[in-house]
Wavefront OBJ file of the C-alpha trace (Angstrom):
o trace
v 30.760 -92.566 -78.519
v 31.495 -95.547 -75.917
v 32.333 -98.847 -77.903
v 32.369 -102.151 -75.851
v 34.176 -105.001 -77.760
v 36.461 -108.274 -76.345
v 39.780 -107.207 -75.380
v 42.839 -108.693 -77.673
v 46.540 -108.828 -77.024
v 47.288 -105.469 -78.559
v 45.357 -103.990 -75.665
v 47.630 -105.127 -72.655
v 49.643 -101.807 -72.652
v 45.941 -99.991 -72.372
v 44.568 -101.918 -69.319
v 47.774 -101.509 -67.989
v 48.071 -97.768 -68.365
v 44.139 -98.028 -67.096
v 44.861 -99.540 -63.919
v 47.728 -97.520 -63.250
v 45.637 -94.142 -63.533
v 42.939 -95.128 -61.624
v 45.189 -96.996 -58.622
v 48.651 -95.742 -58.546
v 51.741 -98.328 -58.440
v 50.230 -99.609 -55.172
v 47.707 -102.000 -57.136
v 47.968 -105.280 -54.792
v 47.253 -107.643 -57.914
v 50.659 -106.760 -59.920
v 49.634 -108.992 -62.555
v 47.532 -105.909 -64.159
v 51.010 -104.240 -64.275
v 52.494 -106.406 -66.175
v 51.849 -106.768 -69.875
v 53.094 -110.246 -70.574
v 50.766 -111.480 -67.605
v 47.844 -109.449 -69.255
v 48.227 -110.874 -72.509
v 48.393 -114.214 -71.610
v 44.888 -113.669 -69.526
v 43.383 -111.870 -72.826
v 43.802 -115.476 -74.601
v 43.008 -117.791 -71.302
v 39.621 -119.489 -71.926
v 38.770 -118.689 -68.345
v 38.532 -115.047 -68.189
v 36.785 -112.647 -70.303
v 38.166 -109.929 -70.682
v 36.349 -106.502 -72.377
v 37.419 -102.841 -73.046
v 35.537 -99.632 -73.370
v 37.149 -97.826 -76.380
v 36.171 -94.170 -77.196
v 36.825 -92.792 -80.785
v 39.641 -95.823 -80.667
v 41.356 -95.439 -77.570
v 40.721 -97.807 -74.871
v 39.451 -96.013 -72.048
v 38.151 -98.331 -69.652
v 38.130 -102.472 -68.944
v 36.223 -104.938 -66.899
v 36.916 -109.022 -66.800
v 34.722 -111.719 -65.678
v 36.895 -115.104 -64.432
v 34.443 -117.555 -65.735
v 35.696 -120.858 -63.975
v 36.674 -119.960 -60.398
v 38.142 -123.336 -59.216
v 37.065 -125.934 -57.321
v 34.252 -123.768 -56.113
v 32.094 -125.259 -58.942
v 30.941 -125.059 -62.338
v 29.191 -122.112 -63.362
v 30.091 -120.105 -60.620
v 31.993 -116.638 -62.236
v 34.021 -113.900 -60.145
v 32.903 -110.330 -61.892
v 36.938 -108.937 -61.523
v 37.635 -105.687 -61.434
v 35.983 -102.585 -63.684
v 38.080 -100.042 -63.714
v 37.513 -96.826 -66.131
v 39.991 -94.058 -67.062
v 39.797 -90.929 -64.460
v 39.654 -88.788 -67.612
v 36.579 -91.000 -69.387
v 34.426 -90.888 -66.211
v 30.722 -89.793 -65.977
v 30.523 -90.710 -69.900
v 28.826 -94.110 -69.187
v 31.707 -96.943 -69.867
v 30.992 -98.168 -66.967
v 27.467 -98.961 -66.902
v 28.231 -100.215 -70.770
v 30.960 -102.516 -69.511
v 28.680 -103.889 -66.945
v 25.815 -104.339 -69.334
v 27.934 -105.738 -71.928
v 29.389 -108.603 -69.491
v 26.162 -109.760 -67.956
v 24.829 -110.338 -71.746
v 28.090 -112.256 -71.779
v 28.048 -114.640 -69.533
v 24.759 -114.937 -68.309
v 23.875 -118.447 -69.876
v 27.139 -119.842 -68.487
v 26.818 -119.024 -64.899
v 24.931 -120.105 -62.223
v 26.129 -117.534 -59.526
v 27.929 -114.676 -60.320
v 30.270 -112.976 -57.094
v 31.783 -109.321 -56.851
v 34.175 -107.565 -54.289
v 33.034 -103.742 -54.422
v 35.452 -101.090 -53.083
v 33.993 -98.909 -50.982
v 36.418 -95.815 -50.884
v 34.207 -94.477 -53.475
v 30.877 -95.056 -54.390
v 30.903 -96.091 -58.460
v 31.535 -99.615 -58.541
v 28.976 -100.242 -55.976
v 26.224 -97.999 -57.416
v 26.990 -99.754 -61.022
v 26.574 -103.346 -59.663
v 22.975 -102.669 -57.441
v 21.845 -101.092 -60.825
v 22.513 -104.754 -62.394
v 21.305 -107.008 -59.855
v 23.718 -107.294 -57.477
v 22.743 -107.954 -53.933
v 24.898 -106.879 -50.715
v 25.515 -110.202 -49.081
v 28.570 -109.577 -47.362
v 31.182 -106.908 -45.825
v 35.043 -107.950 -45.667
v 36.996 -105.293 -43.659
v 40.272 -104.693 -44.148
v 40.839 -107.285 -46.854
v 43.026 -105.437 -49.450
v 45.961 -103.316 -49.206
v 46.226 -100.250 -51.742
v 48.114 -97.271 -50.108
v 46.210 -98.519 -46.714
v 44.284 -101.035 -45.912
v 40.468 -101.597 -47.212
v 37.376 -103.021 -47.097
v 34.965 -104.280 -49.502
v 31.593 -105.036 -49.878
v 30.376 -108.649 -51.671
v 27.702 -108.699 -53.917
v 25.772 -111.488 -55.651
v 23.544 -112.342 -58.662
v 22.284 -115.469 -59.458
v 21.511 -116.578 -63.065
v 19.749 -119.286 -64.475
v 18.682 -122.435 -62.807
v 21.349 -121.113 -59.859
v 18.704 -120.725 -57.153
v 16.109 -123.450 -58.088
v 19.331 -126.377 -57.414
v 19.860 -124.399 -54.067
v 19.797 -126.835 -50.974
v 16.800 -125.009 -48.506
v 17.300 -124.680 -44.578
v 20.038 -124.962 -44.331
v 21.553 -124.986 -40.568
v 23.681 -122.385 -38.931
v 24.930 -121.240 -35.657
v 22.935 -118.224 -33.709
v 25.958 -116.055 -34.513
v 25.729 -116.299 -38.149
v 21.866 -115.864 -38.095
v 21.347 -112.156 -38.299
v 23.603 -111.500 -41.507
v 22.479 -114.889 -43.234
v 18.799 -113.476 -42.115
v 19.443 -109.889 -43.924
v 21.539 -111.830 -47.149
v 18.668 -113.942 -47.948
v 15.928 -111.303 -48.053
v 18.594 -109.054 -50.391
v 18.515 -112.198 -53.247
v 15.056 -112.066 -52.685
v 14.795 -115.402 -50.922
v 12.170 -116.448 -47.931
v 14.891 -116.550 -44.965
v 14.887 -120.245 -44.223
v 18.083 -120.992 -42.426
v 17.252 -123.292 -38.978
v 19.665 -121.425 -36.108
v 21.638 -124.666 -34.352
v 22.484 -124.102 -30.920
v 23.147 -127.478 -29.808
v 26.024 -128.280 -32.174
v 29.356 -128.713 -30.273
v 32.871 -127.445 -31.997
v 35.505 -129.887 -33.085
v 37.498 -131.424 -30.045
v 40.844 -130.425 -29.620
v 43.634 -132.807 -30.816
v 47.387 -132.810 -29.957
v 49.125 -135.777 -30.511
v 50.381 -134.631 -33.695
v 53.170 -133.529 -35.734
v 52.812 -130.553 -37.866
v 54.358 -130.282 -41.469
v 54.086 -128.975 -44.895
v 53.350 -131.668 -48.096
v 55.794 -132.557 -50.001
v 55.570 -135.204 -53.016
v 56.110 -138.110 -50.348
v 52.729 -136.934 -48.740
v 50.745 -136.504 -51.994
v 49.570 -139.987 -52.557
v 48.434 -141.040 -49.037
v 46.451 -137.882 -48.774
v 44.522 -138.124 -51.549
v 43.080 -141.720 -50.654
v 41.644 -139.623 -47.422
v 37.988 -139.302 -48.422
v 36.636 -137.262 -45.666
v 36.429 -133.413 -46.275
v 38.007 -133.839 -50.221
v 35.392 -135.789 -51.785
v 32.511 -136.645 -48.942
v 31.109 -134.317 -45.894
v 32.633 -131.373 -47.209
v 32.899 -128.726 -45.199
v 35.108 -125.523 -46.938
v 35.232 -124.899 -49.625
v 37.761 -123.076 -52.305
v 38.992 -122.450 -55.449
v 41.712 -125.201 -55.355
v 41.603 -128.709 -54.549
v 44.177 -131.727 -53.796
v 42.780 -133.802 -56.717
v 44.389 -130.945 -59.181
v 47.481 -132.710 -58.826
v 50.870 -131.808 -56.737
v 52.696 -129.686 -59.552
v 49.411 -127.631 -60.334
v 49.105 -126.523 -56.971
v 52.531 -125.388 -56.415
v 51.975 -123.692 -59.635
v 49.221 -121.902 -57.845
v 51.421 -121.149 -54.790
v 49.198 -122.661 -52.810
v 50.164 -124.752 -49.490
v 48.826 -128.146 -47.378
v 49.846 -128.434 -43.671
v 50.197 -131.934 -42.971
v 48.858 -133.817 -39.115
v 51.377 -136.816 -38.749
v 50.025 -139.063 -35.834
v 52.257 -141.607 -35.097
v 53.773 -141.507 -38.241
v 50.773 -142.101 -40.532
v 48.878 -138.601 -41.937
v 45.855 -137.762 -40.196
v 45.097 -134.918 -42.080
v 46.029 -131.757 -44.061
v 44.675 -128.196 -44.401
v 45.047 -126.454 -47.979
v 45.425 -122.739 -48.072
v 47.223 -119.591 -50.091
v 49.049 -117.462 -48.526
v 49.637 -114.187 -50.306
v 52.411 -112.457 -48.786
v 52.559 -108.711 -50.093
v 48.795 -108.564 -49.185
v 48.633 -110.294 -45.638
v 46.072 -112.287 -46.663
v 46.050 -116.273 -45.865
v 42.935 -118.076 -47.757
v 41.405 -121.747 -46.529
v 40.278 -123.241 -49.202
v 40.224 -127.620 -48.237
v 40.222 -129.169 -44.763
v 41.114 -133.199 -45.285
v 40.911 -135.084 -42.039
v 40.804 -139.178 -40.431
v 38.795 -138.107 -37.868
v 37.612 -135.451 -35.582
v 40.293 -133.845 -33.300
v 42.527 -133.158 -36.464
v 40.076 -130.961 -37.774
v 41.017 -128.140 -34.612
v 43.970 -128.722 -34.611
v 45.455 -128.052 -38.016
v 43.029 -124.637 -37.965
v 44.461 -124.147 -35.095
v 47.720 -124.135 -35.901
v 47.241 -122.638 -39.108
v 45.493 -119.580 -37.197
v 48.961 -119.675 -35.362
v 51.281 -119.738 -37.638
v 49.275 -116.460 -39.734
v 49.512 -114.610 -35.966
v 52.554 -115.495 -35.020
v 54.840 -116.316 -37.477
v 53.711 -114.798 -40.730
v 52.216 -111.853 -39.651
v 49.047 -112.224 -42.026
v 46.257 -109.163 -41.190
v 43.196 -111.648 -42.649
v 42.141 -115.375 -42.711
v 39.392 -116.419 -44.828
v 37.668 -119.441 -45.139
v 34.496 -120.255 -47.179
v 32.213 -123.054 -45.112
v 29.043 -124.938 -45.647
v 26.227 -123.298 -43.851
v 25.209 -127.075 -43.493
v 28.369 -127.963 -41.229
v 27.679 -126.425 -38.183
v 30.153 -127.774 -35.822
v 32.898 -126.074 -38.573
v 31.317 -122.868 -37.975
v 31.043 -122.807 -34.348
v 34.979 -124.326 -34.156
v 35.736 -121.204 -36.321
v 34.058 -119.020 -33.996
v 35.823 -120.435 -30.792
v 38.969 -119.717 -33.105
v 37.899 -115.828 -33.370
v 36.802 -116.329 -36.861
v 33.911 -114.150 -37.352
v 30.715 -114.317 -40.100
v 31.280 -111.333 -42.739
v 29.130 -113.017 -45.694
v 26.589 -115.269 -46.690
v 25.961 -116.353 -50.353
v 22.966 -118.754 -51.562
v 23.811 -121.314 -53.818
v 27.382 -120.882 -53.765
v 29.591 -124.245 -54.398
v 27.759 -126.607 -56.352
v 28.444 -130.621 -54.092
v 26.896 -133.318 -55.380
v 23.392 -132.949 -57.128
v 22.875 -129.487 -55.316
v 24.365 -125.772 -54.408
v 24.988 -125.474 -51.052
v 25.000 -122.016 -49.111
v 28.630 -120.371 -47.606
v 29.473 -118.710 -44.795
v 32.378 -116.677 -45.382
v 34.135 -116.132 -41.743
v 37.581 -114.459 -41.015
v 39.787 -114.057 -38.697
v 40.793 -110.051 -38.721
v 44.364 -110.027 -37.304
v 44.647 -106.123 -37.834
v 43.055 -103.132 -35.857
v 39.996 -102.280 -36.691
v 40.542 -98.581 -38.330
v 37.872 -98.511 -40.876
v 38.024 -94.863 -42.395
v 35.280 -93.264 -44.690
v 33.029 -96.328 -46.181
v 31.408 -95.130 -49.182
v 28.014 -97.573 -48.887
v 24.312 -97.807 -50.244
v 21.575 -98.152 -47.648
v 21.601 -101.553 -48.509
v 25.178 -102.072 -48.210
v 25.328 -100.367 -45.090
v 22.981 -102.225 -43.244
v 25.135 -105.888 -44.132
v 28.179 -103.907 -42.755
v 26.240 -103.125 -39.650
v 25.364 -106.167 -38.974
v 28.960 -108.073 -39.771
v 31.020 -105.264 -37.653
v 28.398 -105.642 -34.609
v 30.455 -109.545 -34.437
v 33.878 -107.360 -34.253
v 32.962 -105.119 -32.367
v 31.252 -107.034 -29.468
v 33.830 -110.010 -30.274
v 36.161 -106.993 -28.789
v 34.774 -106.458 -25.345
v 32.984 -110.162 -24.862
v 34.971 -110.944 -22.129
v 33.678 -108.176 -20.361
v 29.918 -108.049 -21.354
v 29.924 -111.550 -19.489
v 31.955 -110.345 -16.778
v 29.414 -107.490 -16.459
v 26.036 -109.271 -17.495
v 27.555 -112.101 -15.163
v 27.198 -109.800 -12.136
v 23.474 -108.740 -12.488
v 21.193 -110.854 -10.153
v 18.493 -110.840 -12.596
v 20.743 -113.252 -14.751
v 21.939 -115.390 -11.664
v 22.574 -119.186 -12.140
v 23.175 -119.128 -15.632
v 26.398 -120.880 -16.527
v 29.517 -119.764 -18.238
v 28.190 -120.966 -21.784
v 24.797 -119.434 -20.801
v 26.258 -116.209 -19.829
v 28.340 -116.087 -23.208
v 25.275 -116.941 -24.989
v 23.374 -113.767 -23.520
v 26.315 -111.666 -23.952
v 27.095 -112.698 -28.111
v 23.300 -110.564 -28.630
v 23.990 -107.594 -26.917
v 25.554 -104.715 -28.420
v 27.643 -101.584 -27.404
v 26.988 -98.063 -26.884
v 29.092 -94.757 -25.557
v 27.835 -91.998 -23.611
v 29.481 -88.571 -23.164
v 29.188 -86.343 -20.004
v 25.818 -85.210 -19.689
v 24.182 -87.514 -22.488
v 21.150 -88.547 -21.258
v 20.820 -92.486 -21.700
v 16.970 -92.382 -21.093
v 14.292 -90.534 -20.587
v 11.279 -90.914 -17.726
v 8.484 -92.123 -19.333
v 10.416 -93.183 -22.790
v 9.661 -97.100 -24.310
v 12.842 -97.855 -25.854
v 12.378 -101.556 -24.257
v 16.492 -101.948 -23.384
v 18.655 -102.621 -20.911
v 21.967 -101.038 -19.995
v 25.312 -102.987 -18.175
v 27.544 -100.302 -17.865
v 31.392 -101.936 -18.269
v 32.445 -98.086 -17.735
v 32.001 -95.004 -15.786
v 29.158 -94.126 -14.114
v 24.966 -92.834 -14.783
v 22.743 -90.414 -12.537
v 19.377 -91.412 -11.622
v 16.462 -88.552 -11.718
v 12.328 -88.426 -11.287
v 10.007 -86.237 -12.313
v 12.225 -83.582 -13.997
v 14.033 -82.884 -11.316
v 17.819 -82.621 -10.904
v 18.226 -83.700 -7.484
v 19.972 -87.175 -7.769
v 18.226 -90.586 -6.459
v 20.746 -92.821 -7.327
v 24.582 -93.492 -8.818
v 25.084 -96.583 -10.990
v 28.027 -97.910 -11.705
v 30.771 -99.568 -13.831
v 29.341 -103.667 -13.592
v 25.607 -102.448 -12.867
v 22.687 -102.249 -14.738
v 19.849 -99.452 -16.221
v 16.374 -100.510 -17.058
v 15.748 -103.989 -16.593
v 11.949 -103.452 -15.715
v 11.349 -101.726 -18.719
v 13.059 -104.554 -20.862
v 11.468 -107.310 -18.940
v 7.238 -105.614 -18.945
v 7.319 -103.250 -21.810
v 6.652 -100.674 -19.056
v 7.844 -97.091 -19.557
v 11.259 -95.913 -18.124
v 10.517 -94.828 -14.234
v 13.393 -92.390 -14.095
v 15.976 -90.689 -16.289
v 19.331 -91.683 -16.544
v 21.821 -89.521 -17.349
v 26.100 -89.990 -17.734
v 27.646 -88.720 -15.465
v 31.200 -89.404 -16.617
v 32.452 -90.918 -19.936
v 29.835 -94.271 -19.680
v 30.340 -97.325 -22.135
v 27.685 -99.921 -21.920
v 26.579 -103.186 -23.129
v 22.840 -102.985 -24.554
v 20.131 -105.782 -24.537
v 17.026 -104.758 -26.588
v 14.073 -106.353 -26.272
v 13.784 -107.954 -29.315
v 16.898 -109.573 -28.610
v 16.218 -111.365 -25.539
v 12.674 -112.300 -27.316
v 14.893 -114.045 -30.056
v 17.186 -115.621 -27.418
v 14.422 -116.504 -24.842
v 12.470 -118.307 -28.220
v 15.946 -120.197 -28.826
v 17.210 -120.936 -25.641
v 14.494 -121.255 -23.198
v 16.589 -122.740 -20.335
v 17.906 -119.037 -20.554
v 14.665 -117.414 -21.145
v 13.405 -119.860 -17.624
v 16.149 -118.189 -15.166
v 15.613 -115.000 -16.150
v 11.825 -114.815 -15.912
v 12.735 -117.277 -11.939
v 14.464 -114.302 -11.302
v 12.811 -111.453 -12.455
v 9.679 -112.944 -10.823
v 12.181 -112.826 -7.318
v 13.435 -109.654 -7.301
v 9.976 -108.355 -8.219
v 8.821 -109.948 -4.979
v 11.711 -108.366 -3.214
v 10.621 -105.047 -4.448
v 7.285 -105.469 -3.536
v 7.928 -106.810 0.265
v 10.291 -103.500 0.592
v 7.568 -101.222 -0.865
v 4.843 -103.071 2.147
v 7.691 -102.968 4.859
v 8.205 -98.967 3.907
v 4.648 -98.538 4.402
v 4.342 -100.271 7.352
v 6.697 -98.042 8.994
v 4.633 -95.124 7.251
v 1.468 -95.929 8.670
v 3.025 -96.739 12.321
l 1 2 3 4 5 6 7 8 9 10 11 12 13 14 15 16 17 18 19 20 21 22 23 24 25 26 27 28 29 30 31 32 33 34 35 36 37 38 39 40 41 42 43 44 45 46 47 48 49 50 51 52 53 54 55 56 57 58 59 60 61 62 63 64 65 66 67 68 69 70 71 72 73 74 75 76 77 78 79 80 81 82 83 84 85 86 87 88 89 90 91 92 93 94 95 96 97 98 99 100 101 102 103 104 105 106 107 108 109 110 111 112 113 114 115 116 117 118 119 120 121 122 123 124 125 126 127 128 129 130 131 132 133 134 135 136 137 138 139 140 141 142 143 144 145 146 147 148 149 150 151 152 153 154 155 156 157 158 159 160 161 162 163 164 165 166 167 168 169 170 171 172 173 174 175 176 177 178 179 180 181 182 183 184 185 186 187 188 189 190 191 192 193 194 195 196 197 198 199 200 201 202 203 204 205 206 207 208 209 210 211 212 213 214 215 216 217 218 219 220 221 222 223 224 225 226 227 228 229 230 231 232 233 234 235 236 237 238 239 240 241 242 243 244 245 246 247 248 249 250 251 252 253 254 255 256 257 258 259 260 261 262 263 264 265 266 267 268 269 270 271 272 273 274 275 276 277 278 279 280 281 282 283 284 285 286 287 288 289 290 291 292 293 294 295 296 297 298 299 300 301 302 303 304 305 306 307 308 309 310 311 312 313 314 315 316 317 318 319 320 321 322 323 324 325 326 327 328 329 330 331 332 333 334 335 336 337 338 339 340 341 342 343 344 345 346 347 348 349 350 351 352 353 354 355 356 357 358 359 360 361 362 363 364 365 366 367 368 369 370 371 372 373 374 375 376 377 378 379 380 381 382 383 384 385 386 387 388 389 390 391 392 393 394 395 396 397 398 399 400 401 402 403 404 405 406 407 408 409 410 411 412 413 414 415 416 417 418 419 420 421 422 423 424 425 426 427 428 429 430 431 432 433 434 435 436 437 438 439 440 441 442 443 444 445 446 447 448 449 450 451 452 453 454 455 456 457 458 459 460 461 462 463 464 465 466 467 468 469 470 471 472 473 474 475 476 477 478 479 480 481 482 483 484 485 486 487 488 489 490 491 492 493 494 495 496 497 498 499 500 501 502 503 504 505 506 507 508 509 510 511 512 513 514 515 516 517 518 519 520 521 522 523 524 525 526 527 528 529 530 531
């Protein structure tokens, strides 16, 4: 019979022996291995810490850090559950979830959880309690490899009534903030910004880490620490010098002529790779890019980090675009995260991925996998930007748009493969899409037959009447070679056209032209005909 009580010091040894059966000695959080560490976070008023016990042995454990920083009040990180390989499929798990959540539910507001997805029982238990999919962080931990995990959120109490509404976010963040607010069962409300500029570069300025000399004059800077906050994390300068050296956590100072323009807080975990923003303090503008940038820098070049994270205001969108032009990309978005002032704001989680890619077997929920779609559609077509504009730059039907324009109408396309022989689409099909192939080469074919009409290739495009009038495909195209294209649906360019309509203008200018052209080469043809 599964027994669910509050864990005690005795029970460090068990948790540890717990953790080590169910993760090895490659654990990235050695605190769990080490019993003087455990029992001094079995008495910490911040953490809440239960065990599953099964005719009196302790068979599985879960914790709940009740206080997680400067993020705010009320706000609880649901830690780890781990249950003993040799107690599974008996229920702790579901117990030790249930038993938490009666917990702690009147003394949060929003309660977060990082799911691993190499196998599918933590996930499963958390949907089952509430939990909504609002994120998907690849590559963020390091067990024997490295993995990803998915973030889940519940929000308790008066959490979602204080939440701030419309909040105001760049187009690139708007799918996944879209999808996140429909999982907490919220009426998507965010307003998409396109006309906020980043940061302005800044480079008059000497780079250093804070010492106790630097303390004092940074924390009479106001801007970013106390007012027009921007990130947000769970540290901040005002818990004193000592505390956050206790915490192993780091400030890069701007000196501009002497005098400190600015700082950017972060922690930088070593044996995991992983660097975490967590406060951005700055005089004035240009600051603000530079000490990301450097930081971004220093984690590629010099530290050899795998993952940056930093938690921003989905009100601040200048930060999030100035992340973006840094190759920070958006992999979550929580409601009512960080409480500021009289209200909770929404966060955009966005990191920069300094590792490949290599995903392996994710082990998701329908709902789960559809927030991972959407996040690793940013990486992926983040990859191969460069050359969806180079491509998409090329077509006449999108000439005189400018470089920003062209960028614009590439960030909403997405990418596709094609073996030998694939067929890409059929005569008569209404898949409403358009094809730029970056590679190889496509066959053109009518009425079933297998006589070629045409050869497309690498920097042209496949079906941009059918995008444009909803018409069915003309012809079929099949690969001919190994073909990898860009892919503009329909409802894509409908979004884009309703946001940007300076785009939406030269496109229809010159899909209205080369219509004409078609038609004065279809009367000249036959002319000749008839003659």
């Amino acid at each position: 019979m599964i027994h669910i009580r509050e864990a005690v010091g005795a029970d460090a040894p068990a948790i540890r022996e717990i953790f080590l059966a169910c993760y090895g000695k490659d654990y990235p959080y050695p605190k769990y291995y080490d019993v003087q560490q455990l029992t001094r976070m079995l008495y910490s008023d911040d953490t809440l810490v239960l065990v599953a016990e099964d005719d009196s042995k302790v068979v599985g454990t879960a914790s709940v850090i009740l206080q997680t920083g400067a993020y705010a009040d009320l706000v609880g990180e649901f830690g780890r559950l781990a249950v003993h390989p040799e107690a599974r499929n008996r229920g702790a798990g579901k117990k030790l979830m249930d038993e938490r959540l009666r917990r702690i539910r009147d003394q949060l507001h929003v309660g977060i959880m990082e799911a691993r997805i190499v196998h599918p029982y933590t996930l499963k238990i958390a949907e089952a309690q509430g939990f909504a999919p609002v994120g998907f962080e690849p590559l963020k931990s390091t067990f024997t490899h490295r993995e990803s995990h998915t973030l889940l959120v519940r929000h308790f109490g008066d959490g979602l009534h204080l939440r701030n509404n419309n909040p105001r976010i760049i187009p690139e963040i708007h799918p996944l903030a879209h999808l996140a607010l429909e999982n907490c069962g919220l009426k998507p409300d965010a307003i998409v910004d396109e006309d906020s500029a980043a940061y302005p570069p800044g480079q008059d300025y000497e780079l250093q880490d804070l010492t106790t000399e630097g303390y004092a004059p940074l924390l009479r800077i106001e801007r970013g620490r106390v007012r027009n906050r921007e990130i947000f994390g769970p540290l901040r300068l005002h818990y004193g010098f000592f505390k956050l050296q206790a915490r192993r956590s780091r400030y890069l100072l701007a000196r501009e002529s002497g005098r400190i323009a600015g700082a950017v807080g972060f922690t930088l975990d070593s044996l995991e790779k992983v660097v975490r923003v967590f406060e951005l303090i700055a005089v004035h503008d240009p600051v603000i890019r530079f000490l990301l940038t450097e930081l971004e820098r220093l984690c590629r070049e010099q530290w050899h980090i795998c993952y940056v994270e930093v938690d921003v205001s989905a009100h601040a969108a200048r930060m999030q675009r100035t992340l973006l032009e840094l190759s920070f990309l958006p992999v979550a978005y929580v409601p009512a995260m960080v409480f500021h002032e009289v209200e909770r704001l929404d966060v955009v989680r966005m990191v920069r991925l300094l590792a490949p890619l290599d995903l392996g077997t994710l082990m998701l929920s329908p709902a789960a996998e559809a927030v991972a779609e959407v996040v690793l559609k940013g990486f992926r077509t983040r990859s191969v930007l460069p050359r969806i504009a180079q491509a998409v730059g090329a077509v006449a039907l999108f000439a005189g748009l400018n470089e920003e324009q062209v960028h614009r109408l590439a960030s909403v396309c997405a990418l596709r493969n094609f073996q030998p022989g694939a067929v890409i689409f059929s005569e008569g099909e209404r898949d409403q899409e358009m094809f730029f192939l970056l590679r190889g080469e496509a066959t053109i074919h009518m009425n079933g037959s297998a006589a070629e009409i045409g050869v497309v290739h690498a920097g042209e495009c496949l079906g941009e009447m059918s995008l444009m009038t909803a018409a069915p495909h003309s012809a079929t195209a099949t690969a001919r070679t190994a073909v990898e294209a860009a892919v503009l649906g329909h409802r894509e360019l409908a979004e884009l056209v309703r946001l940007r309509p300076d785009i939406g203008l030269l496109i229809y200018k010159n899909l209205a032209v080369g219509m004409g052209q078609k038609l004065r080469r279809s009367d000249l043809s036959l002319a000749g005909r008839s003659s």
